[in-house]
N, C-alpha and C positions, 0 to 999 in steps of 0.2 A: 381187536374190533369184533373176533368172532364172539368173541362173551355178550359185546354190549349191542350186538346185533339183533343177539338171540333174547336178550332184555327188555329189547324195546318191544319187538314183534310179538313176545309172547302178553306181555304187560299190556300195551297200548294198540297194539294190532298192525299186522303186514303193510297196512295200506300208510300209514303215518312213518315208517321204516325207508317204503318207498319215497315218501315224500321228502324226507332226509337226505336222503342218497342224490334224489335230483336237485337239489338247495344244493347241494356241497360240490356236483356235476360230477358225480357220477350217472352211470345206467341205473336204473329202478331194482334193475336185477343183478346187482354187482351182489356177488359174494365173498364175503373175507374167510379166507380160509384160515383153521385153525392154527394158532402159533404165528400166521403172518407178523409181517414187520410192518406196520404203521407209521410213517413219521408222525414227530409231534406235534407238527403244524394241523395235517388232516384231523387228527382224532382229536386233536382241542375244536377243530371247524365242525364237527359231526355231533360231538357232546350239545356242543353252542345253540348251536340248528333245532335238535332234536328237545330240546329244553324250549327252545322259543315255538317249535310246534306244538309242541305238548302243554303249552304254557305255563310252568314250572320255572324256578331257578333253576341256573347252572350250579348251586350249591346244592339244592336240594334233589336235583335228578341227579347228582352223583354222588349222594350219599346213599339213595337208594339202590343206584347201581352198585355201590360197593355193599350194599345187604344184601343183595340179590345174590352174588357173589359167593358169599360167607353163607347163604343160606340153601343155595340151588346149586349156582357150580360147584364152587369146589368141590360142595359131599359127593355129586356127580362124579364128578373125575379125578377126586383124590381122597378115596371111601379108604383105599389102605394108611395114607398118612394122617388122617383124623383118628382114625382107628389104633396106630403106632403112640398118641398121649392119652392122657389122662386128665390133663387140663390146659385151658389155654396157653398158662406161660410155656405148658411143654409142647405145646402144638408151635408156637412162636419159636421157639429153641432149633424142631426140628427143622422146620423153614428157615432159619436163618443156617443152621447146616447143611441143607442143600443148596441153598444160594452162593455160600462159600466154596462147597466142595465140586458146585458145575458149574458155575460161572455162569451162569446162566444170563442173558440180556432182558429178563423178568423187566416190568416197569413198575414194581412194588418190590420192595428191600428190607429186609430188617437190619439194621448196624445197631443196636445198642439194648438192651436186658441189663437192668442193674434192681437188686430186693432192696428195700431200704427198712423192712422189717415181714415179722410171719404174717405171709400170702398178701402183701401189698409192693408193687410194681411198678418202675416207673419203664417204661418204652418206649423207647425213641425209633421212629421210622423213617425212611425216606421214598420220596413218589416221585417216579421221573418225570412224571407225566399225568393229565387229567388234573382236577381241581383235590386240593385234599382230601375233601370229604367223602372220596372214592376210598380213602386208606379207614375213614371215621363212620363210614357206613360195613364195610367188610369188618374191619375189629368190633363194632358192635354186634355183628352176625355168628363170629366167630364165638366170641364170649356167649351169644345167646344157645349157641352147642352146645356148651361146658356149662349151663346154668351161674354164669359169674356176671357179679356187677362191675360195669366199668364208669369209670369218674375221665371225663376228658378235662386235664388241668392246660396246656398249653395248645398252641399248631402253628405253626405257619406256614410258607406256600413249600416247604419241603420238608417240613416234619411233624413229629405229633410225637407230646409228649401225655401217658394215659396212668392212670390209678388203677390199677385191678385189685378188686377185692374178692376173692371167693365164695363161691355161691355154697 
């Protein structure tokens, strides 16, 4: 909630953040600290809220939240593992290797990378949580790093299956 805290505030302004906060009943001035644990319940009531303040869909405020993501946090806070590929599948590869290797309680997963020919990709994902298009907005930001074009062929409420074509 720290990421999408920091989304809103910076995007649509403090004052529509606060108004969020007290719709869902919390304080105006709660803060989620970094890494917090969320349940699913809250952060699907928070997304909900904040989409009907802002009068936007719940699809399309959380596809931009997952750009925002792929385009602002992460480089922020993870400049060395962007930095470790060369292109998206292998930024995908290394993410799904640290997810394996820390077990991490993440609420975005990678379970599947399979080539089905040169530099075309099929990726299947899983989202614990949020509306998919948090996975379908972050993979589009990500890919816009690595200058790649991506084809969304499949999704549903827990996966996403994509085409990546290199840029």
């Amino acid at each position: 909630m720290n990421a999408f805290s920091e989304f809103i505030a910076k995007k649509f302004g403090s004052e529509i953040w606060a108004k969020v906060l007290e719709r869902v009943g919390l304080s105006r001035k709660h803060i989620f600290l970094p890494m917090e644990e969320v349940n699913d319940h809250l952060a699907r009531n928070i997304v909900m809220n904040a989409a009907e303040i802002i009068g936007m869909s719940y699809k399309d405020l959380s596809r931009e939240f997952g750009y925002y993501l792929a385009t602002v946090f992460i480089p922020r806070k993870f400049d060395k593992l962007l930095r470790l590929s060369n292109s998206f599948r292998g930024l995908l590869m290394l993410i799904r290797f640290c997810h394996e290797a820390e077990r991490t309680h993440s609420k975005f997963i990678v379970y599947d990378v399979k080539e089905i020919r040169d530099n075309v990709y099929f990726i299947s994902f899983e989202t614990h949580v949020f509306h998919p298009e948090i996975a379908v907005g972050k993979i589009l930001g990500l890919a816009k790093l690595y200058n790649e074009e991506i084809e969304i062929l499949r999704k549903g409420s827990n996966f996403i299956t994509l085409k990546i074509i290199r840029g």
